[in-house]
N, C-alpha and C positions, 0 to 999 in steps of 0.2 A: 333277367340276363342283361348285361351291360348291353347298351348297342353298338359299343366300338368292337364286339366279339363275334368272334368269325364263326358260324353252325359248319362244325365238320360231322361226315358220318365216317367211322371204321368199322370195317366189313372185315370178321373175324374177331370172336372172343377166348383165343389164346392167349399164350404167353406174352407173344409180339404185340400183340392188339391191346393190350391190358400196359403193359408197360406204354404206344402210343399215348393212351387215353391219358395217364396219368404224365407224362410230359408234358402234352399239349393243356392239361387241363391245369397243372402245375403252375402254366407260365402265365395264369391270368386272361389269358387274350383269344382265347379258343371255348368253345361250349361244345361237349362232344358227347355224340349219342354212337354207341356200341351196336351192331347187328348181327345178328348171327341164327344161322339155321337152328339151332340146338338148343334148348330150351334148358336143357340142362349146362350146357358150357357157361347160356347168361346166368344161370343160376350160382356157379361156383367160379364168376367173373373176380380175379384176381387186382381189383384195384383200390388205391388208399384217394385218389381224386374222385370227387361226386360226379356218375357222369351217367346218363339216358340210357333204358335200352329196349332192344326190338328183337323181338323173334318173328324171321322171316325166312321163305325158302328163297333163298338168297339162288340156287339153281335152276328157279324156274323163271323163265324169258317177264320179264317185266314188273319182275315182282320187287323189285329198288324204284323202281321210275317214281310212285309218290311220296317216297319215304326222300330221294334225293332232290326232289322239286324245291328251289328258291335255297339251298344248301350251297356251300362258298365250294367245298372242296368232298371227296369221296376217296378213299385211301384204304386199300385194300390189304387187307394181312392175312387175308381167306389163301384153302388150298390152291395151289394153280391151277387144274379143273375147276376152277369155278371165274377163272381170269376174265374169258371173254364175256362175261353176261355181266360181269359186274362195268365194264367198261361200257357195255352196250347201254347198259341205262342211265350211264352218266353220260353221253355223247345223246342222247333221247334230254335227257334232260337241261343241257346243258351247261352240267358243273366239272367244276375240273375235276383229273384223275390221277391220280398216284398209285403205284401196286408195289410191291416186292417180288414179281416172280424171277424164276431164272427160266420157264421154260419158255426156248426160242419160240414153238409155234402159238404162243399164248403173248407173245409180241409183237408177232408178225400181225396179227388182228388187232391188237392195240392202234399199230401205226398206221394201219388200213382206215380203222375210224377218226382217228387222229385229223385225216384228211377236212372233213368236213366238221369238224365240230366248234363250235363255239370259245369250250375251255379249250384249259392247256390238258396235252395227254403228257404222262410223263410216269413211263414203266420203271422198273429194276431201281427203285433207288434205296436198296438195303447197301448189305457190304460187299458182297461178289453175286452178282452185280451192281454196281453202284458207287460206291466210296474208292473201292479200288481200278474204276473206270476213272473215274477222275484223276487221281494220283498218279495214275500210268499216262495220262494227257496232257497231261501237267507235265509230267516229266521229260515227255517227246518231244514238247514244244520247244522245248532248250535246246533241241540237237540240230546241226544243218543239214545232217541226212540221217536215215537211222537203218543202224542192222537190226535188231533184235529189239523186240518187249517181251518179257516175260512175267508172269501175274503167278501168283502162288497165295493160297489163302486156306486156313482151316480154324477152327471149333472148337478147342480139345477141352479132354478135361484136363485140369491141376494134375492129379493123381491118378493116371489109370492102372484098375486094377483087375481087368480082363485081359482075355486071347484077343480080341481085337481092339483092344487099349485102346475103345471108346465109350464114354456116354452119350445117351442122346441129349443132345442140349439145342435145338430145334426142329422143325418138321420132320418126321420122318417118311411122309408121300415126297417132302422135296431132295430127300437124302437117298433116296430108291429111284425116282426119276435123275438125277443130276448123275447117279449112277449108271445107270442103263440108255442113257439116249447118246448118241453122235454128237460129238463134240466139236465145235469150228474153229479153225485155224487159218494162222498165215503160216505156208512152208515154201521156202523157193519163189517167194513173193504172191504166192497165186493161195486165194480160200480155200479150203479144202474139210473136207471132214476126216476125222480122228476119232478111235473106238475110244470108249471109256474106257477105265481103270488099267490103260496101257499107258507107256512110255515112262516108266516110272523111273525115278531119280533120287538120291538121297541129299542133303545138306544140313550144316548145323548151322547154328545161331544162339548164341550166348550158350555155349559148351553142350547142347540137347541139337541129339539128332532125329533128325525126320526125313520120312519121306512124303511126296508127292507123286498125282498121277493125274491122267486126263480125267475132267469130269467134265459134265454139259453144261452149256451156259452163263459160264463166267463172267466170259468176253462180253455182252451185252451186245451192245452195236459196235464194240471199238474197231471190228472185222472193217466194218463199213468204214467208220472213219479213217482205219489205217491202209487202206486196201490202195497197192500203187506205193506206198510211200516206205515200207517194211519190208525185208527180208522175212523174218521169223517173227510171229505173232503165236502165243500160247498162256492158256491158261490150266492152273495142274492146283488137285486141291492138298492143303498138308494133314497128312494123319502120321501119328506114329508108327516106326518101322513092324510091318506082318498085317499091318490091317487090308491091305488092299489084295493080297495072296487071299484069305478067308474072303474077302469078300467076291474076288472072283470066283471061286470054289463054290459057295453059297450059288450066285447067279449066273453064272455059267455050265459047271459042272454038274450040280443040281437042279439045274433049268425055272431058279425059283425067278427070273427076269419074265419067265412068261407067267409067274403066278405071282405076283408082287402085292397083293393083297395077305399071303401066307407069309411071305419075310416080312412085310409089317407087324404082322400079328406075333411072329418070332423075335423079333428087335424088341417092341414094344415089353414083352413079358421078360425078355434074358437081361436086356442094357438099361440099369437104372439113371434115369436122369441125376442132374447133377447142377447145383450154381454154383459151384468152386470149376469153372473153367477159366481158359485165356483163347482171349480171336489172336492168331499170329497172321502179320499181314507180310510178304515180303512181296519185290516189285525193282524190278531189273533191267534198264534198258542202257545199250549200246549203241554207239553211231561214231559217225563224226562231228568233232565240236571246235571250232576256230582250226583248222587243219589238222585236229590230232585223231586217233579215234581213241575214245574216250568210254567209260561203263558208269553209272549213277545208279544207285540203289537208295530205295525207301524200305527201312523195314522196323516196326513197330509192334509190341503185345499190348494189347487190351486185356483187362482182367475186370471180373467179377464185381458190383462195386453197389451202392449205395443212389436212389432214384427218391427224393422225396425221404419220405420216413419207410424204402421197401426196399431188399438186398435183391439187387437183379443181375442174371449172368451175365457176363460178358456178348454173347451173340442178342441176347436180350438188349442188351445196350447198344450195342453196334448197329445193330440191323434197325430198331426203332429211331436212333439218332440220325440215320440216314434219311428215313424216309421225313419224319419232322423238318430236320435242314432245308430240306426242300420245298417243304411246305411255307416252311416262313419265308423261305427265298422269294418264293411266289406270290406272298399276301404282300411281304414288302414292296415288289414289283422288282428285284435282280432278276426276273427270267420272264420271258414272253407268256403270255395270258392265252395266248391260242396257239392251238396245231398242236404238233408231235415234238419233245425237250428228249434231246438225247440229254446222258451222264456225262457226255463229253464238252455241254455246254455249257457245264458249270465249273466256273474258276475254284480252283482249291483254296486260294487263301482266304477267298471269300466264305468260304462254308467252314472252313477250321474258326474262321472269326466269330459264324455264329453262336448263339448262346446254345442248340443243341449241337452243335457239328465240334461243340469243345471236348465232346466224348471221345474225337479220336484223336486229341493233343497226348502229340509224345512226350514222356517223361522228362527226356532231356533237355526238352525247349522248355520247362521249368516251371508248367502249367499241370496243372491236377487234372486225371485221368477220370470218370465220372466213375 
């Protein structure tokens, strides 16, 4: 191993984790070893870069501490039940930490240890949360006051050809949580919680209509950031129109939100996955701007695309480019080495500049989509 390269460990040998491996391992400058509880998931590890790997009960209290010892970075793509132990042993160990989750109370531990530790802590930096925290802070920044942010983001496939014109094209324990938990808002200026799969809304975008509706954890910390300074703060996920009627019907009506182990196993066997999708991002904010009030929108698709010599989805790509970006932001030194990094303290132009954060260059600005 070169000694200008940095020992990453990722925790989780999915889809996400497998497309990390092979970016960072891609770009030369990374050596990365793979963990995962499942001896079979390493077994049928989806990567075209040569990369290490560990079978470990990644859920049991300590069982990363010698595997993360003398390691630059620690970058999780494991379930979110498994969020706090893997932070725990990186804050034990003292290497930095990166995750993808969206679940708030697997943050709220994140930042708790954040306090004392050595590295940098730095949760959510997929696409929602993550990419689209930034973009939405970014955007803010230009207003001299602001009414409204609004965040909308979803997964689709290409071609749906179901009742609930979806495939699964990532987690689906984070597709059944993001569903089922309290959602957090700005309304009337004040934080507030929000049910799921309410307030739903329709809009088109390049002649395709969708809807959107409350899911959890979008917003990341932008609550906090924006809290005092917004009117209306919301984030709503997009699926095509009738998927969020079945889906309350499913976990509401059928009470499968208290057996969510039984809709997984349901989804899993009915909704075939899919790499012909597109990430739609769209992203709204109003205020006042030199005395006028003013509205600015961001709204971009990611599609499906090409990673090395391997066709990877679009959330595949999105949600891995997030989290890399960040990472090299950090070996480069654009972001603090210690404590807790929100998503809000990363400059957008800086991360679109990156060599991974080119994944979410818009078409029109005249640069290839990954």
């Amino acid at each position: 191993m070169s000694a200008s390269k940095k020992e990453i460990v990722v925790v989780g040998a999915g889809k996400i984790g497998a497309t990390i491996a092979d970016m960072l391992g891609g770009s030369g400058e990374y050596d990365v070893t793979i963990v995962d509880r499942s001896a079979e998931q390493i077994a049928t590890l989806d990567t075209v870069e040569p990369v290490k790997t560990l079978v470990a009960d990644v859920g049991e209290a300590g069982a990363l501490d010698g595997v993360l010892a003398g390691k630059f970075a620690v970058l999780s793509a494991a379930p979110f039940h498994l969020t706090t132990k893997i932070a725990e042993s990186a804050a034990r160990a003292g290497t930095h930490y990166l995750d993808l989750t969206e679940d708030v109370a697997s943050t709220r531990r994140v930042k708790e240890l954040a306090k004392g530790a050595k590295g940098a802590f730095i949760p959510q930096c997929g696409l929602a949360p993550g990419f689209i925290s930034i973009v939405a802070n970014d955007i803010a920044r230009q207003f001299d006051t602001l009414e409204s942010v609004k965040l909308r983001v979803g997964a689709l496939p290409q071609y749906p050809s179901n009742a609930l014109n979806y495939n699964l094209t990532w987690s689906t324990d984070g597709v059944i949580n993001e569903y089922c938990e309290p959602c957090e808002a700005i309304v009337n200026g004040e934080i507030v919680e929000v049910p799921p799969l309410e307030e739903r809304e329709e809009f088109s975008l390049d002649g395709v209509t969708y809807e959107a509706f409350n899911t959890s954890g979008g917003l990341g910390s932008l609550c906090e950031v924006l809290k005092g300074k917004v009117r209306t703060l919301n984030y709503r996920t997009i699926r095509y129109p009738g998927h969020a009627a079945i889906m309350k019907a499913l976990l509401n009506d059928l009470r499968l939100s208290e057996r969510r182990h039984v809709l997984k196993d349901i989804l899993e066997h009915a909704l075939p996955a899919t790499m012909q999708d597109v990430v739609v991002i769209f992203v709204t904010v109003s205020g006042m701007k030199g005395g006028r009030f003013m509205q600015q929108t961001y709204a971009n698709k990611v599609y499906s695309g090409r990673i090395g010599a391997k066709t990877r989805s679009a959330i595949q790509i999105t949600t891995a480019a997030g989290i890399c970006t960040v990472l090299d932001m950090l070996k480069d030194g654009h972001l603090p080495r210690q404590g807790f990094v929100r998503q809000e303290d990363i400059a957008l132009d800086a991360f679109l500049a990156n060599r991974f954060g080119r994944a979410y260059a818009q078409p029109e600005a005249g640069l290839k989509v990954a």
